[in-house]
C-alpha positions as CSV (number, residue, x, y, z in Angstrom):
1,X,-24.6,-11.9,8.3
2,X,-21.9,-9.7,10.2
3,X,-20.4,-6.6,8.0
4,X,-16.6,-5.8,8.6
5,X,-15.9,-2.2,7.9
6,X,-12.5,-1.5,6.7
7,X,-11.6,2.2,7.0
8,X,-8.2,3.6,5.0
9,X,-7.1,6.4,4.2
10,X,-3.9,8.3,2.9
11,X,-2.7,11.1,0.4
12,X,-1.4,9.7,-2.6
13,X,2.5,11.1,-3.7
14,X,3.0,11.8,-7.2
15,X,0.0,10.4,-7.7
16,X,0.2,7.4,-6.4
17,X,-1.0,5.6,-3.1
18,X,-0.7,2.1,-1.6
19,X,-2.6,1.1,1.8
20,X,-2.6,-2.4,3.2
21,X,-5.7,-3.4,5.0
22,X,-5.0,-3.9,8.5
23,X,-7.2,-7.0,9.5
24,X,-7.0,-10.7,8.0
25,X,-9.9,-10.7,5.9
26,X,-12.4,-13.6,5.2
27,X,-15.5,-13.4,3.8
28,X,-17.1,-12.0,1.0
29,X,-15.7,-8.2,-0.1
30,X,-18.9,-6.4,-1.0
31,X,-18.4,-2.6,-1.7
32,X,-15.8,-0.7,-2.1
33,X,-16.1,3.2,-1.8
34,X,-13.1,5.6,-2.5
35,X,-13.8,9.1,-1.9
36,X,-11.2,11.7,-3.0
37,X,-10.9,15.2,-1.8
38,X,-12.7,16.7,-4.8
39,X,-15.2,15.3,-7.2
40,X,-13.1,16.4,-10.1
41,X,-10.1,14.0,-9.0
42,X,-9.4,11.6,-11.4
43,X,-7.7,7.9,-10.7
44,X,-6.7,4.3,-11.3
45,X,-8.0,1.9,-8.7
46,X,-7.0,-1.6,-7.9
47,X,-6.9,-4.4,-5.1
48,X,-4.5,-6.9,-4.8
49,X,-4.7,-10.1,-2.8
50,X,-1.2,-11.6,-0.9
51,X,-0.2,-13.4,-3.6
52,X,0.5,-10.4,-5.7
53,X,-3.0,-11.2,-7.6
54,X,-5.0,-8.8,-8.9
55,X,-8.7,-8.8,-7.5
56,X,-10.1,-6.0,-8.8
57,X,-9.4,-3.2,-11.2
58,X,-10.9,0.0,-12.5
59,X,-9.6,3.2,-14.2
60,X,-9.9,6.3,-15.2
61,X,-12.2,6.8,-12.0
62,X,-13.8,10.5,-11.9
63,X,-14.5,11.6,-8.4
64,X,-16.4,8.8,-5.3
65,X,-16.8,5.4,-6.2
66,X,-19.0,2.8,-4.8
67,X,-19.7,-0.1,-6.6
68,X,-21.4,-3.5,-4.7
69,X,-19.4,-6.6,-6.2
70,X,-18.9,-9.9,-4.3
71,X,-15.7,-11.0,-4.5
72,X,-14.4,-13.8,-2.1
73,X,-11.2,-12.5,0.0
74,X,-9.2,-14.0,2.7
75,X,-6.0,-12.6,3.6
76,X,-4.8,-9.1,3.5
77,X,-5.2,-7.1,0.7
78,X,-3.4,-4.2,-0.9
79,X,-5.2,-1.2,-2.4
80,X,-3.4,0.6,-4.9
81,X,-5.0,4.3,-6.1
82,X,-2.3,5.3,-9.1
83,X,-2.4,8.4,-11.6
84,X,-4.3,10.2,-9.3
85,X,-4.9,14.2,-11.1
86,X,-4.8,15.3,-7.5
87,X,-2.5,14.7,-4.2
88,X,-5.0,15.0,-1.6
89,X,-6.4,12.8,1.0
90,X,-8.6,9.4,-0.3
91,X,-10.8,7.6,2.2
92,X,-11.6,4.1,1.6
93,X,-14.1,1.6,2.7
94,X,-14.2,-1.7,2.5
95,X,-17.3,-4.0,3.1
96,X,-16.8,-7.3,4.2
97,X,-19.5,-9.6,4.4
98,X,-17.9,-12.4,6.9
């Protein structure tokens, strides 16, 4: 089993922040961790494959979020963090098991 690590990152405008992974992904996604600025940040979370499909979705979101899911992927994916409380800087990590 290899892990590909996917590291984003990016301040969100109004609250809102889209960041395209920059590899071809194919495997099996499984975690996802966002980690805003502050722990009182609140947000909207979703991932959308290249055929404007949404894979996964969460909201309301208060502070770093790590869930472990296993969700198949292959392509590149679009992660979307929307009515975020704060503008500040979001890192995000994907896990990919290929």
């Amino acid at each position: 089993m290899i892990i590909h690590k996917e590291i984003l990152s990016g301040t969100p405008s109004l609250g809102d922040l889209a960041v395209n992974t920059e590899v071809t992904f194919m495997g099996v996604l499984r975690q996802i961790i966002v980690s805003p600025a502050t722990s009182t940040t609140t947000y909207n979370l979703t991932i959308t494959d290249d055929n404007s499909l949404d894979m996964f979705c969460e909201s309301s979101i208060t502070g770093s979020y790590a869930p472990e899911v296993a969700l198949p992927v292959r392509g590149i994916y679009t992660i979307t963090i929307d009515s975020a409380t704060n503008d500040e800087l979001f890192t995000i990590v994907l896990g990919v098991e290929e």
